[in-house]
C-alpha positions in Angstrom: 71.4 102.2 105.8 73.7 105.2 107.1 76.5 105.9 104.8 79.0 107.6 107.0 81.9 109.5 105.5 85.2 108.9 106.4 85.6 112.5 108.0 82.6 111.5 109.8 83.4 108.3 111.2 87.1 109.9 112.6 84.8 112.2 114.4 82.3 109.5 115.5 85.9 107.8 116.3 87.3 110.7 118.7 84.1 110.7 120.5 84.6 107.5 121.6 87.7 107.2 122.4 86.9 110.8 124.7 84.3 108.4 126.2 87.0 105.3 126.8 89.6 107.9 128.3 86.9 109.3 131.4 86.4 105.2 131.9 90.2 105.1 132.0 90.2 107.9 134.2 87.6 106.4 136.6 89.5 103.2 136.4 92.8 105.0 137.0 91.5 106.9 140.3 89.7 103.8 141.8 92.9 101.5 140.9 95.6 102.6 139.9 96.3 106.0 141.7 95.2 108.3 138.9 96.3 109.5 135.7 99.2 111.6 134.9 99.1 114.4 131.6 96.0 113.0 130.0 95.4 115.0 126.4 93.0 114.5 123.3 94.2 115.7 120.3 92.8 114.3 117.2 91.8 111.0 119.0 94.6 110.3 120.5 94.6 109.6 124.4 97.9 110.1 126.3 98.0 108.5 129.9 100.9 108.3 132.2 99.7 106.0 134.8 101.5 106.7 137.6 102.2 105.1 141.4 99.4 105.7 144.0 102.2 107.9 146.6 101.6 110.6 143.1 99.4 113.2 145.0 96.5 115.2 142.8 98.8 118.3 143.0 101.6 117.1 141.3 99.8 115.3 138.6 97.7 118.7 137.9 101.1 120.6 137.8 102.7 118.3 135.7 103.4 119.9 132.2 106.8 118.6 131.5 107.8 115.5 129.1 109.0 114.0 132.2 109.0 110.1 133.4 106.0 108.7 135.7 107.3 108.3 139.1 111.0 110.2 138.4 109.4 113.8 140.2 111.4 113.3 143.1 114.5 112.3 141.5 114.1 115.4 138.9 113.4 117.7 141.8 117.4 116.4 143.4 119.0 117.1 140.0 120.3 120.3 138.4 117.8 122.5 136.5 117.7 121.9 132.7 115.7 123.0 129.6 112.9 120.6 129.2 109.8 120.4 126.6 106.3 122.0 127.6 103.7 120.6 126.0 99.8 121.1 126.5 97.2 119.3 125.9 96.7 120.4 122.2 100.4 119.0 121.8 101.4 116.0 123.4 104.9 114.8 123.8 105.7 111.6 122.4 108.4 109.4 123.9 111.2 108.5 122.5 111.9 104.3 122.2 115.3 103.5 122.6 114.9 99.7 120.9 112.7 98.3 118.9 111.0 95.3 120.1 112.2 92.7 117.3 115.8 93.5 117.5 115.8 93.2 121.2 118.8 90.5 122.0 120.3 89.4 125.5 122.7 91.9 126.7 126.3 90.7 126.6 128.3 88.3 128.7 130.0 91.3 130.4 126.6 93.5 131.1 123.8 91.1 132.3 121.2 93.8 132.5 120.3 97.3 130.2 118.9 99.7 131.8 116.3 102.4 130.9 115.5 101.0 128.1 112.5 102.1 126.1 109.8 100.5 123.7 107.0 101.8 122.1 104.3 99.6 120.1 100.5 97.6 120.8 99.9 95.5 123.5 99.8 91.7 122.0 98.6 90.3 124.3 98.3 89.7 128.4 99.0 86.7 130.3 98.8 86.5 133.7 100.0 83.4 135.7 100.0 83.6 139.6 101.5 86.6 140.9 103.3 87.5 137.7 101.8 89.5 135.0 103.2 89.3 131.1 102.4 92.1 128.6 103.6 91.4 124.8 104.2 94.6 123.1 104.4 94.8 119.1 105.8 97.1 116.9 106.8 96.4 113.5 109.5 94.7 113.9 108.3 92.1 115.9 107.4 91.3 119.7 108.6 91.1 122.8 107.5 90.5 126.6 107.3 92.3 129.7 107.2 90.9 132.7 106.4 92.4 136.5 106.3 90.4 139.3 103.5 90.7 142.7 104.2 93.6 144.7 106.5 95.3 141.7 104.8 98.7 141.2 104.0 98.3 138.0 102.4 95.2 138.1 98.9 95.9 138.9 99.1 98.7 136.1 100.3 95.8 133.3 97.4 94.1 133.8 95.3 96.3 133.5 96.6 97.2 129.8 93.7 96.2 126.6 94.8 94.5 123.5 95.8 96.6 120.7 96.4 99.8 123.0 99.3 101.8 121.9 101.8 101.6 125.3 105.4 103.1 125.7 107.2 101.3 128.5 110.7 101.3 129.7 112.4 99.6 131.9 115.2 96.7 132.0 116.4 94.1 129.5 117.6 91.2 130.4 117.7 87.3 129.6 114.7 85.2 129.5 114.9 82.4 131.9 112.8 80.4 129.8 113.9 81.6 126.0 111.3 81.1 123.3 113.2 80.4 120.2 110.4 80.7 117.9 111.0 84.5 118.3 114.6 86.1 117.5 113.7 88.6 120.6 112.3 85.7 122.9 115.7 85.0 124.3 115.5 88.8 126.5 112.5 90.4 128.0 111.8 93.8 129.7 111.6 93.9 133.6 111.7 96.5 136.2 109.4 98.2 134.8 110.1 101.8 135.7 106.5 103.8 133.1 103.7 102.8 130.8 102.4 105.7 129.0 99.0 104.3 127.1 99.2 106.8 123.5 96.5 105.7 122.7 93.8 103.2 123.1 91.3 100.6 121.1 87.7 98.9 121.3 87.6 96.2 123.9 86.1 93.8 121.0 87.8 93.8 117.8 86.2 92.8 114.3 89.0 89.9 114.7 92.0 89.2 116.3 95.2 90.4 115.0 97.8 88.5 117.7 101.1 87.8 116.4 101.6 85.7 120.1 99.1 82.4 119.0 98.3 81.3 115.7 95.0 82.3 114.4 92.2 79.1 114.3 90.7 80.7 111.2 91.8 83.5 109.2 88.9 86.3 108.9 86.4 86.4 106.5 88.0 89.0 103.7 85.4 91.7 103.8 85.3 92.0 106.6 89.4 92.2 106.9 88.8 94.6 103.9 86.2 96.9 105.8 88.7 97.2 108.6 91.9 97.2 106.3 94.1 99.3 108.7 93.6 96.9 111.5 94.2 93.9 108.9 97.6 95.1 108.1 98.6 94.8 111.6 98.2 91.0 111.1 101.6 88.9 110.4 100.3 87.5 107.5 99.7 91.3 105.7 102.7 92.7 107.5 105.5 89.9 106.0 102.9 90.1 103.0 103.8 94.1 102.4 107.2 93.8 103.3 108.4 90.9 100.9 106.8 93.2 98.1 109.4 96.4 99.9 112.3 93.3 99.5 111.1 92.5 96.0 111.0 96.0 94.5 114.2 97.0 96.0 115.8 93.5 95.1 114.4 94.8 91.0 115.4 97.9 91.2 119.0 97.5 91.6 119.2 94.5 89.4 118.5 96.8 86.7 120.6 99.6 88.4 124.0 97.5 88.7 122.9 95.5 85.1 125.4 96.7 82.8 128.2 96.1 85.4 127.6 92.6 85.6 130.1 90.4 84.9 130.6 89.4 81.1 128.6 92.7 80.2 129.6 93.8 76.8 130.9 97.1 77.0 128.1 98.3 74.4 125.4 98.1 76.9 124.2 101.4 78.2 123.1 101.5 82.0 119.3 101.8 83.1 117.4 105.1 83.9 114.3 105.2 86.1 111.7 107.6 84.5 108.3 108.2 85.0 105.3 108.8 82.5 102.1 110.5 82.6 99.2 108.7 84.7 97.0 112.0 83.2 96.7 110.7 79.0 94.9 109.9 76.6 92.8 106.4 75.6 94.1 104.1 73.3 93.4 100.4 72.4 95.1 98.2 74.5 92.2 95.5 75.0 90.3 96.6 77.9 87.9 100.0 78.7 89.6 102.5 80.1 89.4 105.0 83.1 88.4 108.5 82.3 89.0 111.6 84.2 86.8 114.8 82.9 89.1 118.1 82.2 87.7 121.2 83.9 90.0 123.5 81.9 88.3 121.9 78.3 85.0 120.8 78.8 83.9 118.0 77.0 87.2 116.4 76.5 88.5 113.6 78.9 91.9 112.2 80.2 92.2 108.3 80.5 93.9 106.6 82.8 96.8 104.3 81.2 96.2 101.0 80.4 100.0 100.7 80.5 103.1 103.3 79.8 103.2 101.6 76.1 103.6 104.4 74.0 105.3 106.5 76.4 108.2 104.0 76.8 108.4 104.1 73.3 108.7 107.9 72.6 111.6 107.2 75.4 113.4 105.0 73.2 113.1 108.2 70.5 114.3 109.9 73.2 117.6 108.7 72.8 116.8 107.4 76.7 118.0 103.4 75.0 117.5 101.7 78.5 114.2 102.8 80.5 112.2 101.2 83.5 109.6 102.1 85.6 107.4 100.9 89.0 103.9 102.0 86.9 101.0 102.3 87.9 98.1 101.0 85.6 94.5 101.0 85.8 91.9 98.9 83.5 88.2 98.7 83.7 87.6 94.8 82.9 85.7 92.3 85.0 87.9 91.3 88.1 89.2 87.8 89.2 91.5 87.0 92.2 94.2 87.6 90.2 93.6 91.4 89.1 92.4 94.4 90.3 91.0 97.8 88.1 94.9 99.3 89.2 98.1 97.4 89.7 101.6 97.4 89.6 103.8 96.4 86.7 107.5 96.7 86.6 107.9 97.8 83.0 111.4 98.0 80.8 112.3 99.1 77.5 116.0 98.8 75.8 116.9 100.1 72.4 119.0 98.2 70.2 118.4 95.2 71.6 117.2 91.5 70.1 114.5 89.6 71.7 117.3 87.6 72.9 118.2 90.4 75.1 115.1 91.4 76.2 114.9 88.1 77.6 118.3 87.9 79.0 116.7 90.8 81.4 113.2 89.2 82.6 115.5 86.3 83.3 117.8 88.4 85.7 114.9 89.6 87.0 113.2 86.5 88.1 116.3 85.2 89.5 116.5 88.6 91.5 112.8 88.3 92.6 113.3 84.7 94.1 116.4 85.6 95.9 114.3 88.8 97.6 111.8 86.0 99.2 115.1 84.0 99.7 114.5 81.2 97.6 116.9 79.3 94.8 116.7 81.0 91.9 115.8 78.7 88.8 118.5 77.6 86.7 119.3 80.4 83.1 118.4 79.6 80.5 115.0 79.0 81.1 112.9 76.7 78.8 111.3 78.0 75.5 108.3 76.9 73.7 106.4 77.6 70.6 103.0 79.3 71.3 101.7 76.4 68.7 103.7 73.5 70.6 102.1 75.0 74.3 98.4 74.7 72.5 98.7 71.9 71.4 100.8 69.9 73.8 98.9 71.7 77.3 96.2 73.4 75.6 97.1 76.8 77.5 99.8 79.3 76.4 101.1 79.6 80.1 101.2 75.6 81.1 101.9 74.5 84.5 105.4 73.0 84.0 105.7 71.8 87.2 104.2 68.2 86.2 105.7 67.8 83.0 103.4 64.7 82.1 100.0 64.7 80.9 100.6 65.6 77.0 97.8 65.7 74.8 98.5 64.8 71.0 96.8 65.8 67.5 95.9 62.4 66.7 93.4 63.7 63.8 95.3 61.5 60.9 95.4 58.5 62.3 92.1 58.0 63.8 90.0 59.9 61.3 88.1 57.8 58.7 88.1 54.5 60.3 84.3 54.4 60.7 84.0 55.6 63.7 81.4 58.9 63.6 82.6 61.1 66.2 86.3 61.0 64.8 85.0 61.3 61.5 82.8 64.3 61.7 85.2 66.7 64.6 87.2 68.8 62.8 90.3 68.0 65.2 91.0 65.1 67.7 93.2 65.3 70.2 94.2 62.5 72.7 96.1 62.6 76.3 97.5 60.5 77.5 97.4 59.4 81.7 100.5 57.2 82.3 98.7 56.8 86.1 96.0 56.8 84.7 95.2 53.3 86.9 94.1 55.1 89.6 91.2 56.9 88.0 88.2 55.0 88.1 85.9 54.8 84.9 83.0 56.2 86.8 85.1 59.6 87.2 85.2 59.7 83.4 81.6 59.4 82.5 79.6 62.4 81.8 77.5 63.8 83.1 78.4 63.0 87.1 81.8 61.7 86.2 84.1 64.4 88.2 87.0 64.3 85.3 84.2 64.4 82.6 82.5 67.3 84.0 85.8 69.1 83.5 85.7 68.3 79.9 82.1 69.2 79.7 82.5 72.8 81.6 84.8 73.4 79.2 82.5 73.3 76.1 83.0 69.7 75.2 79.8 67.0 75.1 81.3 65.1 76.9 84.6 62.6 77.4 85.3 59.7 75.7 88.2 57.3 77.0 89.8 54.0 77.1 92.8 52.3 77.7 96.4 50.9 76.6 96.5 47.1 77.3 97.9 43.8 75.9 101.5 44.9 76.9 100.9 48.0 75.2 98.8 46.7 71.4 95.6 46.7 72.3 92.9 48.7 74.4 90.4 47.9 76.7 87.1 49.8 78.4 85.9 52.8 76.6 83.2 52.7 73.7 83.3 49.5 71.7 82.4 50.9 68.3 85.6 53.2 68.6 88.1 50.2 69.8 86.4 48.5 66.9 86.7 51.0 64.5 90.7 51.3 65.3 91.2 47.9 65.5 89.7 46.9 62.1 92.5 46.1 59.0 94.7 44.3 61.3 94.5 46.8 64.0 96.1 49.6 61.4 94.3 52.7 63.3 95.2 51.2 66.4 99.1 51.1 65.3 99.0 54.7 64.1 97.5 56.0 67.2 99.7 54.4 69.7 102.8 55.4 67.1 101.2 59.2 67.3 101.6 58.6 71.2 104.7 57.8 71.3 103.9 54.2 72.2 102.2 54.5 75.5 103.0 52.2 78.5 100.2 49.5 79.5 97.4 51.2 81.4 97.7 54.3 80.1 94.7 56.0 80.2 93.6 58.0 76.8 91.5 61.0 76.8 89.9 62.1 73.4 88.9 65.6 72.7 86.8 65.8 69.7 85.6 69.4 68.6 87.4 72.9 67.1 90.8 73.3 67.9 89.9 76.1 70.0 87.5 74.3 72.3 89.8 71.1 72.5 92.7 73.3 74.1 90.5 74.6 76.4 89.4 71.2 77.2 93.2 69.7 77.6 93.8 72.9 79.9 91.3 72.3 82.0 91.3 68.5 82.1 94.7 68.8 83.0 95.2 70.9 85.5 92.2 69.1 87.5 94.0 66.1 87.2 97.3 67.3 88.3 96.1 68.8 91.3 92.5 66.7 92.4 93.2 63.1 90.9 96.8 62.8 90.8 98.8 64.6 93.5 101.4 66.0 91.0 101.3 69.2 93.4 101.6 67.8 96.7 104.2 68.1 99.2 107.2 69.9 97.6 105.8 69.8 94.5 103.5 72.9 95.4 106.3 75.0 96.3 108.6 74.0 92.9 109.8 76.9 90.5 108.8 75.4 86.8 109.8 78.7 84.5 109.1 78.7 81.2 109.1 81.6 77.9 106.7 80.6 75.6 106.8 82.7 72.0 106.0 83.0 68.8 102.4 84.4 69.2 100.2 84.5 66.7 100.2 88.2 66.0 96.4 88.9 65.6 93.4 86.5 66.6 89.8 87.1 64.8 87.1 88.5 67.4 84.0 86.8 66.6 81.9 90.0 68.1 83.7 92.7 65.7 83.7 90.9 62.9 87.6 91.0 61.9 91.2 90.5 63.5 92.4 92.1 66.7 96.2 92.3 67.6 96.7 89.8 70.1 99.0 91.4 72.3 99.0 95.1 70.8 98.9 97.2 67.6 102.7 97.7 68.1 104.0 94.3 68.4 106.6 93.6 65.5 105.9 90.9 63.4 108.1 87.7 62.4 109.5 89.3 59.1 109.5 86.3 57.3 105.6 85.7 57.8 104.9 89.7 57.3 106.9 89.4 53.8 104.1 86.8 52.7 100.9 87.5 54.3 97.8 88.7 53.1 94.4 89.4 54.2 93.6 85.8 54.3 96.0 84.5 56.4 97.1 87.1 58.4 96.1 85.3 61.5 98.9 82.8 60.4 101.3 85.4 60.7 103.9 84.8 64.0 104.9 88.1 66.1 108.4 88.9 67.9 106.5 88.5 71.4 107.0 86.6 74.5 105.4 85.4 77.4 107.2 84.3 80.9 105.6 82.1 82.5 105.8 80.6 86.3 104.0 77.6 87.3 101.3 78.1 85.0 101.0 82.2 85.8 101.8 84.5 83.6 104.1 86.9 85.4 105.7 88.8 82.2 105.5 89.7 78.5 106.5 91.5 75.9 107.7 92.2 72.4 110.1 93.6 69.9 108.2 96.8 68.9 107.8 98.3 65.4 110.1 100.9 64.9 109.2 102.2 61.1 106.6 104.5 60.3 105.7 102.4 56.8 105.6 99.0 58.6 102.8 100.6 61.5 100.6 102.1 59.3 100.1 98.5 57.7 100.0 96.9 61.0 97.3 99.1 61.7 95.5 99.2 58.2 95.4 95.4 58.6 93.5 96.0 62.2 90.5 98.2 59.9 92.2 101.7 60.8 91.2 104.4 58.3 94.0 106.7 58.0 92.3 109.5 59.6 91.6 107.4 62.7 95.5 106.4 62.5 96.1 110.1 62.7 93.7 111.1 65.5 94.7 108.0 67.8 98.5 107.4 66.6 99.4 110.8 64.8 102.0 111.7 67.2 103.5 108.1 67.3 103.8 107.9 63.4 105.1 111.3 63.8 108.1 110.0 66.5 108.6 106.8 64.0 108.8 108.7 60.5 110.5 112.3 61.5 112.7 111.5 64.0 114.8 108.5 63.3 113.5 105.6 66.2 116.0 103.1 67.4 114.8 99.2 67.4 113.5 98.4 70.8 111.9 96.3 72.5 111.0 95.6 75.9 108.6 93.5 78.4 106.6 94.2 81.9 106.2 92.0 85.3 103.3 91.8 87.1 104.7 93.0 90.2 101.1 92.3 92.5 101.6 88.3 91.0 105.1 88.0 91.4 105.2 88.8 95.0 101.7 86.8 95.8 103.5 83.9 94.2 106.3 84.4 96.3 104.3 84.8 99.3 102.5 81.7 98.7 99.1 84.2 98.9 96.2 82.7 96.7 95.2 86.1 95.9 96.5 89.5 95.0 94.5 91.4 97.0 96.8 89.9 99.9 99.9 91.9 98.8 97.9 94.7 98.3 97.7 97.5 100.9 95.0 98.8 100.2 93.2 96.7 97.3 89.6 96.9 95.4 86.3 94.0 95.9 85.5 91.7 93.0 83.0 94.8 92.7 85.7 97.1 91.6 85.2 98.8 95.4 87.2 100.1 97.9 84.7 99.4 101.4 87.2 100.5 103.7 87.0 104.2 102.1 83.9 104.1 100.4 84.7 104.3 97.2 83.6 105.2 94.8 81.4 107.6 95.7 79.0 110.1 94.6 80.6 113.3 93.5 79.4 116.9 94.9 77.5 118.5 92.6 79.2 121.7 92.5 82.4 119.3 90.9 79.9 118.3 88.9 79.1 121.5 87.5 82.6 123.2 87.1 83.5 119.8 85.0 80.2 120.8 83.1 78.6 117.1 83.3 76.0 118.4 84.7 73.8 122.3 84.1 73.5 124.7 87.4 69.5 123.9 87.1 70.1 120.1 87.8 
């Protein structure tokens, strides 16, 4: 297949539209009474059509920005300087209004004349003798309207969709307002030019209308192979500018934050600053992006992962209250919810307490729902243990808009009562459904069961269940051995489950998850969520559109990766731990150890983290001894930030980042990222609109020295 290069398709572009503007021409002579100042330059078409009386001799002499039809009237009136343009430099006119904020003229002035529009043709409706043209620009629609006989009727309607028109005329009242539109209650009449700027294909990969609501929205690579016509579509267009609302709604929150009311005097003001995107790799949990350096061959710049570091050398910088709109790039295996580069909003303080650090993500959430003008939730939000989130939701970002559905470590009170399973599984966990009624047993039988194969996806054999009856004593359904088994000694293992409940109401439904701990939380998650939003209903209606916020901390501060063989910092190397755990750990339990971090979390998405940092040298060299870091590699990857930390006398600081591509597609209601995106990447790390990536000239190649001049 023919790979064409984007220089090469703009030329294959111009070419065509060349070919479109001698069919406008011949269109214009046989219908329309001819062209007037038609120019290519660079692709772009300009076209005057004026009325038939224009003779051929004016039209050829024509090489002033003048209006179509207004010769006559120019030729009566004083002479002035005007602007010659050629063909190589067209004239553009000047819109006087922009077609969203068109309004009604006052009571006292029915009409406006002369006024002037520029944008793409919507659409065109024509109904009897009257023809209606609905012109876009970015700020919304409105209509034009010429009556039979007008002059510029037969020109209207002759206008394709997506052509880029400048029209002027008259604005005045609808007589039949469409209130859908803040500019439907005024239209543009007496139409006195159309200039077409430019035009477009006759068929378009899809339609892009913001006049009727699409049937079915396009398939996306095919919206992402044609991106620049996508963006024209309402959806991307409110999509982009909620994200413009939302930044600039951030950005002065932390602008304006130390002049809040009640703001200690102590707290220094924010400073925008930007870090390097040019550095160097360092372990942040994913593979980074390298760029080769011509000027030292055989070394290599990576992309950052985050401005980590860098915001910390800030805080030794004496900077105390930093934030940033950063770029970041990571080479890991892409869902709908990242891309290889995204956006975080990222924010360092120094001398602050976790407390603080927190204080801020909250004003900042509050700040981003009142950008998509929604209620902010109500401060303080919720906290919860990373330990109570596992265990209770089996997820350490759990969906807090159904607050129900609360599994239990019910391990001591069913375990040795003769029933195998419970026995022999390291852990048992049980949920319990309060509506559980409605959830027939077939759902929860492996392996066709639709609840069960939940459970069983998520790495458990399978799903064992039963139920509260008996007003709440007994159970019923389920395997017999285990009711058996619980019910023996006068029921005593029943009585300590239902007590571990919480004494369940009658016909609750229990769910049992009997493996690792590990595996059972993902189980719980999973389960859970499927029932909240396929069995249950919790997220229908208003439900859906709910604001459950929720920090979760405590995190353990390293987790063991099976693959390396040891422990890996959970969140990063630098992540302070809880003192108290740090004072008695060892290498045995360090993965009992607690960190200073913290998660905020939004309908079960993680939209923000971070931590209170370590700040002495002493306290990062065992962070990172405890990681297996020799003290050479400490020095070649870290020297300069042991350096900052032992010679130069770093504050306490902390800090956190937002996810700035999931806040706003949470705002937006958009399932995916890629939808507040401009210009976003495939699951395939790819960008098809662009062609990238791509291969690399070899000549590059060569001065970078990846390749030899005999290759």
């Amino acid at each position: 297949m023919l790979v064409r290069t984007p220089l090469a398709r703009a030329h294959a572009c111009i070419s065509k539209t060349r070919a479109v503007r001698e069919k406008l021409r011949a269109r214009g002579s046989s219908h329309i009474g001819g062209l007037h100042n038609v120019g290519v330059h660079g692709g772009l078409v300009g076209a005057r059509f004026v009325p038939p009386s224009a003779t051929t001799s004016s039209t050829a002499s024509a090489t002033t920005a003048t209006s179509a039809g207004d010769s006559d009237a120019n030729a009566q009136q004083p002479a002035k300087q005007t602007m010659t343009r050629t063909a190589d430099a067209p004239a553009w006119p000047q819109r006087s209004l922009l077609c969203g904020l068109a309004r009604p003229p006052s009571d006292e002035q029915t009409t406006a004349a002369d006024v002037q529009v520029c944008g793409w043709v919507d659409r065109v409706r024509k109904f009897g003798g009257i023809t209606f043209v609905d012109v876009r620009d970015g700020t919304g629609l409105l209509q034009v309207v010429a009556e039979e006989g007008e002059t510029w009727h037969e020109r209207l309607s002759t206008l394709g969709r997506e052509w880029v028109v400048h029209v002027s005329g008259t604005l005045r009242a609808r007589k039949d307002p469409n209130p859908a539109l803040p500019s439907g209650y005024c239209e543009l009449a007496d139409v006195s030019s159309v200039t077409v700027l430019n035009l477009s294909k006759e068929k378009l990969p899809f339609p892009v209308t913001h006049s009727e609501k699409e049937t079915e929205e396009p398939r996306e690579e095919l919206r992402l192979r044609h991106r620049p016509l996508d963006l024209r579509r309402p959806e991307m267009a409110r999509n982009l500018r909620l994200r413009h609302d939302i930044l600039r709604r951030l950005r002065g929150t932390l602008d304006t934050y130390h002049e809040r009311d009640g703001c200690e005097a102590g707290v220094a003001p924010f400073v925008e600053v930007e870090t390097p995107t040019l550095t160097r790799a360092t372990p942040e949990g994913a593979r980074d992006y390298l760029v080769p350096s011509r000027v030292s061959p055989g070394s290599w710049f990576a992309l950052p992962q985050s401005p980590q570091l860098f915001k910390q050398m800030l805080m030794v910088g004496g900077m105390e209250r930093y934030y940033q709109v950063a770029r970041c790039y990571r080479d890991e295996d892409l869902r709908s919810d990242r891309q290889p580069e995204f956006t975080q909003l990222d924010v360092e303080l120094s001398f602050a307490t976790q407390d603080d650090v927190m204080d801020v993500g909250e004003a900042l959430l509050c700040a981003t729902f009142e950008a998509a003008g929604r209620e902010a939730p109500p401060r303080p939000f919720a906290r919860m243990t990373f330990e109570q989130a596992m265990e209770r939701y089996g997820s350490d970002k759990p969906d807090m808009r159904y607050t129900g559905l609360v599994s239990y470590d019910v391990t001591a009170a069913v375990k040795g009562r003769g029933f195998k399973l419970f026995d022999e599984s390291k852990e048992v966990r049980c949920m319990v459904v309060e509506e559980g009624k409605s959830i027939s047993n077939s759902k929860l039988k492996a392996p066709k069961g639709a609840v069960a194969a939940e459970a069983v996806a998520a790495g458990a054999g399978g799903l064992l269940f039963t139920r509260v009856c008996g007003g709440g004593e007994a159970l019923e359904q389920g395997p017999a051995p285990a009711r058996e088994a619980l019910e023996a000694d006068d029921g005593a293992g029943l009585k300590a489950l239902l007590s571990a409940l919480g004494s369940p109401a009658d016909g609750s439904l229990l769910l049992f998850f009997c493996g690792p701990p590990a595996q059972n939380s993902k189980c719980v998650d999973r389960v859970r969520r499927y029932l909240a939003s396929s069995e249950l209903g919790l997220l229908d209606g208003d439900a859906a559109s709910e604001a459950a916020v929720l920090w979760v901390t405590d995190f353990p501060l390293v987790e063991y990766d099976e693959e390396l063989g040891r422990s890996v910092a959970l969140h990063h190397p630098f992540t302070c731990p809880n003192m108290d755990d740090w004072a008695t750990k060892s290498s045995a339990n360090l993965e009992d150890v607690r960190s200073q971090a913290y998660d905020l979390v939004l309908n079960g998405v993680e939209v923000g983290g971070g931590s209170i940092r370590i700040h002495r040298e002493e306290m990062q060299r065992e962070m990172l001894a405890a990681l297996g870091f020799t003290d050479a590699e400490m020095e070649e990857q870290f020297g300069f930030l042991l350096e900052s930390l032992r010679d130069y006398g770093a504050p306490p600081h902390g800090g956190l980042a937002m996810g700035v591509d999931r806040l706003v597609a949470i705002m937006g209601g958009c399932d995916s990222i890629r939808s507040v995106i401009a210009f976003p990447k495939t699951a395939q790390a790819s960008d098809i609109f662009v062609g990238a990536p791509g291969p690399a000239d070899p000549k590059q190649l060569t001065e970078l020295k990846l390749i030899s001049k005999h290759e």
